[in-house]
Each structure stands twice: as C-alpha cells, then as structure tokens.
C-alpha positions in Angstrom: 20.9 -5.9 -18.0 20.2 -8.8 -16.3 22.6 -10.9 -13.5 23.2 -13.5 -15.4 25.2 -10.9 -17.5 26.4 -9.4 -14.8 27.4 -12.4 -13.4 29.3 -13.4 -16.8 31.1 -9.6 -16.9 32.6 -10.4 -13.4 33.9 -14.0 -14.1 35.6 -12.5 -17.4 36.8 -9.7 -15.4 35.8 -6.7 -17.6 34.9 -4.1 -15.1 35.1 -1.0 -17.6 32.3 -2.8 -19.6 30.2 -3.9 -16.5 30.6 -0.1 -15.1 29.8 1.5 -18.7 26.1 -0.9 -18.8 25.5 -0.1 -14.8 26.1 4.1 -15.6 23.2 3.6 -18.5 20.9 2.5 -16.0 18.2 4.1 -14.5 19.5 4.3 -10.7 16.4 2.7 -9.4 17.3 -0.3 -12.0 20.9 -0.4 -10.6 20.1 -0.6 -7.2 17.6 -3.2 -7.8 20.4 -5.2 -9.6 22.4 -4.8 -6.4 19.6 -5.9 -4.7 19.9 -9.4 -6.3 24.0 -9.9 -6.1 25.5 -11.9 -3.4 26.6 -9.7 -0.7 30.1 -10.4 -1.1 29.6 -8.1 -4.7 27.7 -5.3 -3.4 30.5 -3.5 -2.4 32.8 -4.4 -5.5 30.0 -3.6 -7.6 28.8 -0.3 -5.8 32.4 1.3 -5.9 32.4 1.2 -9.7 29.5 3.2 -9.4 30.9 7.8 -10.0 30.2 9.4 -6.9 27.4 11.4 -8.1 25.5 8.1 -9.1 26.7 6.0 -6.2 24.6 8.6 -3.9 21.2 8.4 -6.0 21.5 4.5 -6.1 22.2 3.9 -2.3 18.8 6.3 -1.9 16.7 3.7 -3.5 18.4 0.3 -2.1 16.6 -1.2 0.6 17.6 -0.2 4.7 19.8 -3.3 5.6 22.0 -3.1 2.4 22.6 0.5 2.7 23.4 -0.6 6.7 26.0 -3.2 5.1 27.4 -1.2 2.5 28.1 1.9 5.2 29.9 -0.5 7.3 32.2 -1.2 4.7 32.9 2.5 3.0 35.4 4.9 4.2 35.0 7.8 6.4 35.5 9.9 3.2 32.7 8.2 1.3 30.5 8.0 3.7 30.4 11.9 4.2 30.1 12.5 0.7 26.7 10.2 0.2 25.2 11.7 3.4 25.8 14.9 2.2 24.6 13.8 -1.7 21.2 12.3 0.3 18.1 13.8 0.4 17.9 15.2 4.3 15.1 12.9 4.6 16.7 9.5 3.4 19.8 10.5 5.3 17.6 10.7 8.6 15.7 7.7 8.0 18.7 5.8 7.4 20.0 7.2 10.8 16.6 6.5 12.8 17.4 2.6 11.9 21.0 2.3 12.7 22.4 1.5 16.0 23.3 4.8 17.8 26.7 4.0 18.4 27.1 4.0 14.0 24.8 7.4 14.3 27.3 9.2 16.1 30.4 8.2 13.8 28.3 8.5 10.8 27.2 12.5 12.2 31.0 12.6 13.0 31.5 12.4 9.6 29.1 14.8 7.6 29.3 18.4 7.3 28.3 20.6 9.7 24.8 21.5 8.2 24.2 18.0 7.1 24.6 17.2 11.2 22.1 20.0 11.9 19.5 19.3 9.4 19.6 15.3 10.5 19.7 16.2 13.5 16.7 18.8 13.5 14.5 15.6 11.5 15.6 13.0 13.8 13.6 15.0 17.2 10.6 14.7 15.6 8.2 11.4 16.7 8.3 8.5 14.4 5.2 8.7 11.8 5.0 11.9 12.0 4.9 14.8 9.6 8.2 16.5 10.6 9.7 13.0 10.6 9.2 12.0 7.0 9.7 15.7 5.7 12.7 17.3 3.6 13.9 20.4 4.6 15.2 21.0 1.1 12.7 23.3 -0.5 12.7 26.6 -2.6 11.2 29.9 -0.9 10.6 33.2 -2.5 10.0 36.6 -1.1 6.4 37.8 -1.9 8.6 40.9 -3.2 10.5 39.4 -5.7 9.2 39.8 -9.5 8.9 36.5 -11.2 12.3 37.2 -13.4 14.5 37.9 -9.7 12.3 34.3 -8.7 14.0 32.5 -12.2 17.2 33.9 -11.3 16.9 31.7 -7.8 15.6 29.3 -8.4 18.1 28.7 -11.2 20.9 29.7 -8.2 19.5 26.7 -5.3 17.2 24.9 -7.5 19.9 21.7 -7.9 19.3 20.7 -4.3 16.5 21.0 -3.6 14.0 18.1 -3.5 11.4 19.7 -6.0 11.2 23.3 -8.1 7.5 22.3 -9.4 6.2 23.9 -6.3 7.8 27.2 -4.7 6.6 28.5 -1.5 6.0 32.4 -0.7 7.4 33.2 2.8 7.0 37.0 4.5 10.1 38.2 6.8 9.0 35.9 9.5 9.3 32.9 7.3 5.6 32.6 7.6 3.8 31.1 4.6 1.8 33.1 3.0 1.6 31.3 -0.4 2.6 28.6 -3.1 3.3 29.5 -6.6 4.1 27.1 -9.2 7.1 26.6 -11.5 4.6 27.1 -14.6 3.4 30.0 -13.6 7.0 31.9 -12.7 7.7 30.7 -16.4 4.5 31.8 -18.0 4.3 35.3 -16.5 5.9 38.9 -17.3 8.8 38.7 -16.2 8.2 42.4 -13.8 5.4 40.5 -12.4 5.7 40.6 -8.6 5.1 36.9 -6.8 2.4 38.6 -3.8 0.2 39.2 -7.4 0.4 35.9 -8.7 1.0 33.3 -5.4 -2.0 31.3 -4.5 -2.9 32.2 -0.6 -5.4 29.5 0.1 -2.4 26.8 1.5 -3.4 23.5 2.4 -0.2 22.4 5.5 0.0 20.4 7.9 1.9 20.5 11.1 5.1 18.4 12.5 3.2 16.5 14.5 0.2 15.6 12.0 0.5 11.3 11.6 1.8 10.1 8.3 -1.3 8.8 7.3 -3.3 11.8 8.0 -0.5 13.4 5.8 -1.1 10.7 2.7 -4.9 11.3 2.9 -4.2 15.1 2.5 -1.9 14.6 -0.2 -4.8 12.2 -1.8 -7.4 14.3 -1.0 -6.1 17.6 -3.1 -4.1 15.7 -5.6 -1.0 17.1 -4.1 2.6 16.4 -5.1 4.1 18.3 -2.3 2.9 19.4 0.8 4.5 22.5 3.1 4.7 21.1 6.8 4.7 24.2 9.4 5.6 24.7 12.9 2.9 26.0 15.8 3.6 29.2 14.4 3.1 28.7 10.6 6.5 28.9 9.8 7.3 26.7 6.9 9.9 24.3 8.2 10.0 21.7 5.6 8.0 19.7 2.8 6.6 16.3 2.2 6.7 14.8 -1.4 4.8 12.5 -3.5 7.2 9.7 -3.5 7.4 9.9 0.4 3.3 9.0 1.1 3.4 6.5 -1.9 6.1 4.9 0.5 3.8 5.7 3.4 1.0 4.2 1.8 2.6 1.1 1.1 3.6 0.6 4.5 0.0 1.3 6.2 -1.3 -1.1 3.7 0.9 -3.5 4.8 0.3 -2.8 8.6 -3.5 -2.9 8.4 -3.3 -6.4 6.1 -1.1 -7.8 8.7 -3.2 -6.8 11.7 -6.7 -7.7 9.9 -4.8 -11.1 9.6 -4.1 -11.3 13.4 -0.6 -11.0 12.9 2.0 -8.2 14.7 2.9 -6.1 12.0 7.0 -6.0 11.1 8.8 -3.5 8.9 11.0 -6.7 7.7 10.7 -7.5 4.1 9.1 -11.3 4.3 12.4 -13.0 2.6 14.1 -11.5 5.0 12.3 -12.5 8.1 13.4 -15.8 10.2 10.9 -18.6 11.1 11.6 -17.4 14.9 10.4 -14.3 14.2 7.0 -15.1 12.4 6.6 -17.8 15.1 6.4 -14.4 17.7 4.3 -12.1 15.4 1.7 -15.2 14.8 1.4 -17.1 18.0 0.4 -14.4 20.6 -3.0 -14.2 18.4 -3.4 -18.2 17.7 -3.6 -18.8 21.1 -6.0 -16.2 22.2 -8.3 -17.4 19.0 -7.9 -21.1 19.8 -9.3 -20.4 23.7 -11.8 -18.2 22.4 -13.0 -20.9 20.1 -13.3 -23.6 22.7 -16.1 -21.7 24.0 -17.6 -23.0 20.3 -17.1 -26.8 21.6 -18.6 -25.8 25.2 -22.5 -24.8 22.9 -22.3 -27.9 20.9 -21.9 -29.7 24.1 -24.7 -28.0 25.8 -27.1 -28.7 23.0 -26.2 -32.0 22.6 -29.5 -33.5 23.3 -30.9 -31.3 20.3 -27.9 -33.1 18.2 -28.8 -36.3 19.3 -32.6 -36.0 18.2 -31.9 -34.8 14.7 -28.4 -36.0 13.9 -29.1 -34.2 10.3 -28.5 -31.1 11.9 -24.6 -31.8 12.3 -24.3 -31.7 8.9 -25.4 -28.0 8.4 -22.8 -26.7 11.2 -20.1 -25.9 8.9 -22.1 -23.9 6.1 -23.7 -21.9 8.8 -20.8 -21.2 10.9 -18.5 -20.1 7.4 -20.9 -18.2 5.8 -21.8 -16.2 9.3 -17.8 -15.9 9.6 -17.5 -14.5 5.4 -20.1 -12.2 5.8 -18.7 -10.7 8.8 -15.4 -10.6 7.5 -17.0 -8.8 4.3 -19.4 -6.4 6.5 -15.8 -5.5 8.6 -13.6 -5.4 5.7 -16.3 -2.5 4.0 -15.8 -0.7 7.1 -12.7 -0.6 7.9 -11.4 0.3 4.5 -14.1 3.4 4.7 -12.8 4.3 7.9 -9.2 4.3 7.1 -10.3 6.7 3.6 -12.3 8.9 6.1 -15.8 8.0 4.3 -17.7 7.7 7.9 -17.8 10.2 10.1 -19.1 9.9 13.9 -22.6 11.2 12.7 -22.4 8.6 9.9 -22.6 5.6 12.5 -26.5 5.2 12.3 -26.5 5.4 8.9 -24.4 3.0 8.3 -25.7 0.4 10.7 -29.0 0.9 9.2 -27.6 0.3 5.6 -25.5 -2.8 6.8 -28.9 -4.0 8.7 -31.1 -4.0 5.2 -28.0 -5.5 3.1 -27.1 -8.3 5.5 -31.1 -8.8 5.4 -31.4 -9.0 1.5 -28.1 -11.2 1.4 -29.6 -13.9 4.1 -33.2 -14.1 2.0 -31.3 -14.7 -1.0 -28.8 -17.3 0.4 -32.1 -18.9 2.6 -34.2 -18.9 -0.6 -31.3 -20.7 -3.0 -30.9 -23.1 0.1 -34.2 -24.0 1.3 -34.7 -25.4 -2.7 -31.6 -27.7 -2.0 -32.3 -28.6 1.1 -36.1 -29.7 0.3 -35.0 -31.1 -4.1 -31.5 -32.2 -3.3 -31.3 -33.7 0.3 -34.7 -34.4 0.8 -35.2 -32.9 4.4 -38.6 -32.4 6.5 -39.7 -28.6 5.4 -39.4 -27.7 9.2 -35.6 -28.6 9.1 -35.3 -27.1 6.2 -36.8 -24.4 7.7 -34.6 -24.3 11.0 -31.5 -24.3 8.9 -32.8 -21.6 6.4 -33.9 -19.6 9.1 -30.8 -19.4 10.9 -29.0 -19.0 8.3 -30.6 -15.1 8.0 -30.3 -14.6 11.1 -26.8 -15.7 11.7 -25.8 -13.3 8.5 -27.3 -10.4 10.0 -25.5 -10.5 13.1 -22.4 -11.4 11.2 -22.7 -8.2 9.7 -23.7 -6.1 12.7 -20.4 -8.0 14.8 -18.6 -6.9 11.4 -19.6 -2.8 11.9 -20.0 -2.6 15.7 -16.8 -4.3 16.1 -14.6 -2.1 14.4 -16.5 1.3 15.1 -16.5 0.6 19.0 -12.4 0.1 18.5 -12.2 2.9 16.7 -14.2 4.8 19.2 -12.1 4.3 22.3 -8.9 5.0 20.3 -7.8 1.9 19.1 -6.8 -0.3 15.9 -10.1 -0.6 13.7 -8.1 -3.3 12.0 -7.3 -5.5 15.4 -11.1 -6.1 15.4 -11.0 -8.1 11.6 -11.8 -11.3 9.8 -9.7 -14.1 13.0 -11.6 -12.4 16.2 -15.3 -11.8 14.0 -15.3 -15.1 12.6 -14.7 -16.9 16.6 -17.4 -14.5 18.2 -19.6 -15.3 14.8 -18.9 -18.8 14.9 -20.2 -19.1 18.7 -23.4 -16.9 18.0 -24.4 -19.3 14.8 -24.4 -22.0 16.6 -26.3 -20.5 19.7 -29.0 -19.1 17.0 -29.0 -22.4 15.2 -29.7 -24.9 18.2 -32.6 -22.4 19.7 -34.0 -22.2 16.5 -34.2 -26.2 16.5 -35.0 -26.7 19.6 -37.6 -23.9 19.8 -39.0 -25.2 16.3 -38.7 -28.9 16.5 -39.7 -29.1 20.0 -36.1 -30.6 21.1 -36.1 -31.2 25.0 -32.3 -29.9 25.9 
C-alpha cells in the first residue's frame, strides 16, 4: 500500500477500508507509511491503528515522531504503549525526551514499568546495561525440560526472545544457556543442569556497545546475557539491538573520517545551521594547516622559477600522496575497529604497509616515467625527479596513513579523527618538501 492510496482512502473518507489495508501490514511497513504522511495525519492515522498493533508500530517509528505522537495521546494511551514496549525501546525513548515529559510519562506507567525504565535509564549511555532488555526467560538448573515447557509457555509472551533460555542457580547467578530446540528435542524428565551449556560468553553493564556488537559478531550470537560485578544475569542484549548499534558506529566513524562532528539527526532532518557547526570547526583548522603548503612553494620558489615544468607535476604528486594515505589509513582503521591488530601487531604491520607502499610507488613511477619521457617529452633527469618523488612521497603517505591512526589510538583517542582531511594536508606539505629537494638536489637548483 502505497501513499498515494492512502492519500486517495482519506480524501474519500473510508477509514474502515484504510484501517483494514494498514492491520495487514507488516508493523515495520506501517510505521514506515507513517513515516511518509504529513504530520498533521500521523495521529489520525495512528489512532486507527488496535491497541496491540499501535504499540509494535510506535516501536519501529523513528525518535522525533514517537516524541510528536506522545505529545498528542492521552494519559491512558500513553500508559498502555509504554507498558506494550519492549523495556528497552521504552528507556531509549525516555533517555531522548526532555525530563520534564519523563516524569509525566513515568507518572503514567505502571509501577514495574517505572522501576524497570528506571533501573535502564542509570546505566551510562553506550553501554551494555543501557541498550539491554530486562525481559528474558530464566530456568532453574532443577527443573526437568517438561516443568521448563510449561514456563516458558506461562512468561514466554513478554519476553523479548524464547530461542535462548538462561540457567540461573538460587543467587541468580548464571550458570548456563540452554536453547529453545534443545528443551523441545529432549525427554521430557530430563533435568536442565544435564543438558545447559556452561561455557557462557557475557558481558558486563558497563562493557561499550561496540565491544558488545563485536562479541555478538564474533560468536554468531543472537542474544547476549549482560551480568552485573557479581555474575548475576541482569538483562539481555539482542540481535536487532547491535544491528542498530552497528549502523550507528558506521555512521559515527564515516562522519568523523570525513572531518565532520558526528550527529544522531537523520540528514533530512538536519538544518543548514546545524551542518554549518558540525563542518566548520574542522574547515578552518584544515584551511590554516594547508597554508603551511603555500609557505614551501614559496620557499622553493627559486627551484620553480628554473624549471617552470615542474609546476605542472604538483597536483599529481600532491593527490596521489593524499589517495594513498587515505587508502593506507582507511585499511587500518577499519582493522582496528574489527579488532584484526593487536598492540604486538604494530611492527608487523608497519613493515607490511612499508613493502606495499614500496611496490605501489615503482609501479605508479614505472607507468609514469614512460609518459613523462613518450608523451611530454621531458629531460630524463626531470623525469627522474618527478618519478622519484613520486615513490617516495607514496611511502610516507602510507606510513602518515598507519602511524597516524595507531598513535591516536594509543593515547586513547578517535582512530578515525586522524583520517583522509588531516593525512591528505600533512601529506600534501611533505610531497612537496620531498619533491623540491629532490629537484634541487638533482638538478642542481640554487634555492
């Protein structure tokens, strides 16, 4: 169904039909259709959603339409699609709403709605116990697997998965996982301590999101049991949470290795004003930086002067230094952010960048130094000069590209702060040092 039929439904006024196509969607597909309407038909178009359905499709609508539309319901419907949420959507639609909304909306839920929020909301942002659900199923390592049926059967409905179950002892340690398939598949007098697998992969509260998405990548996961200092299970991360997280460090690291301040804000949805303050900050530190680029051509002016031809080769030096920095730190940073280098890997891969940045300036020097002598016709020792440079200049591209990144990383910070804008302005200056000493040393320029 697309808007342009929705659209048609509301101008001809025949709601039971528009509500009839909306309830045969998939709720991701109806909220994306709200998604599209004019604001002024959310609302219309949301209350002829049943209550059951209205919850699921305000889960998947984006944070500043769910913001509208709760702004507009009543006490009573608010309260029943907090308490129809997952406890993790309801807190993360809490965490972005002006606290003064926060406390009517708590003022409105149900006692263990309030708590559970509540309990979420304490934890740091990005963190494990921020992003978790508390809504789990736990079995006793006592139980046999047909008592286990029987409750999961009795909680199973709320909960935010039954594919996983988790084995706590009286303590509400964890002491194991045992899967839906295997409750199913067993005897039913089969106790849960003889089947439950012990070796649990967790991680705590405070583990970063994106330490929890690599965990979750790294063992194929589709849930993950997040415990307190203790080991006491206190809640659960899911697949469709760190394909969210995903997405947004993606986002994040793109935005940064494009020397811009990362915003949660959908693009369309951004004003002007507010790229003009996530872009400018970095311009201007890159556009001073770069005048230090003027300040060498000036100095080797004389060398300019002599051989005017060199002028010509400033821009193909000074790009292809800044692309293969930008590839060298691109490599790297995406192997740092999968965990593929280690701290003992560093040597190793400075060694394996050295020999590749060599290979790739031989081969670009070797394709150029046949133009340079067939096509434009230069003296072999300008030719030379250029071709020269032009390895050089790629192998320190590369090494600016590693060392860059690494040495951020190192002292705690951003590996993707140090990407393509601030390698190509310190690669564009060192070019065009190794360039002019090259032609000054080779052609016997007097600077």
């Amino acid at each position: 169904m697309n808007i342009e039929e929705i659209k048609a439904l509301i101008g001809a006024k025949k709601y039971s039909e528009l509500k009839n196509n909306l309830i045969s969607l998939n709720e991701a597909d109806t909220a994306a259709v709200l998604e599209e309407l004019p604001k002024d038909w959310q609302m219309a178009i949301f209350r002829l959603l049943p209550k059951d359905q209205a919850a699921e499709v305000f889960a998947f609508l984006p944070r500043d339409i769910q913001q509208e539309l709760i702004k507009s319901l009543t006490n009573v419907e608010v309260t029943e699609i907090l308490d129809s949420l997952m406890a993790d959507d309801a807190a993360d639609l809490m965490d972005e709403m002006p606290s003064s909304v926060v406390t009517q909306l708590l003022a409105n839920t149900t006692a263990d709605t309030r708590r559970t929020i509540n309990h979420l909301l304490k934890f740091p942002e990005d963190s494990a116990g921020s992003i978790m659900t508390v809504e789990f199923v736990d079995l006793k390592e006592t139980l046999t697997l047909e008592q286990s049926l029987e409750r999961i059967r009795d909680i199973g409905l709320d909960k935010e998965t039954v594919n996983t179950c988790y084995v706590l002892d009286p303590a509400r340690k964890l002491v194991g996982t045992v899967t839906l398939r295997s409750i199913i598949m067993g005897k039913p007098d089969t106790v849960i301590r003889d089947i439950m697998e012990e070796n649990v992969i967790s991680v705590d509260t405070l583990t970063d999101q994106e330490d929890v998405a690599h965990t979750m990548s790294k063992y194929d996961f589709t849930s993950l049991p997040v415990v307190d200092s203790e080991n006491r299970l206190v809640g659960i991360i899911t697949i469709d949470d760190v394909v969210d997280i995903i997405q947004e460090e993606a986002t994040e690291d793109i935005q940064k290795m494009a020397a811009i301040v990362p915003t949660e804000t959908p693009y369309v949805k951004t004003s002007a004003f507010v790229l003009w303050r996530k872009r400018i900050v970095w311009l201007l530190l890159l556009m001073v930086s770069a005048t230090f680029t003027g300040g060498i051509i000036g100095r080797y002016e004389a060398a300019l002067s002599a051989f005017i031809v060199l002028t010509a080769y400033i821009p193909m030096l000074m790009d292809t230094g800044g692309n293969a920095g930008a590839q060298s730190s691109t490599t790297i940073i995406r192997a740092m952010s999968l965990n593929e280098i280690s701290k003992g890997d560093v040597l190793k891969t400075l060694g394996k960048e050295i020999l590749t940045s060599f290979l790739c300036g031989i081969s670009l020097s070797a394709a150029n130094f046949v133009k340079l002598l067939v096509i434009d016709r230069l003296e072999v020792s300008v030719a030379a000069v250029i071709c020269l440079t032009l390895v050089v200049t790629v192998m320190a591209a590369n090494m600016v590209g590693v060392l860059l990144p690494l040495a951020a990383n190192k002292v705690g910070l951003d590996p993707t702060v140090m990407a393509s804008p601030l390698i190509t302005t310190i690669v564009d200056a060192l070019s065009l040092l190794i360039y002019f000493e090259f032609a000054t040393t080779l052609l016997h320029i007097v600077t």
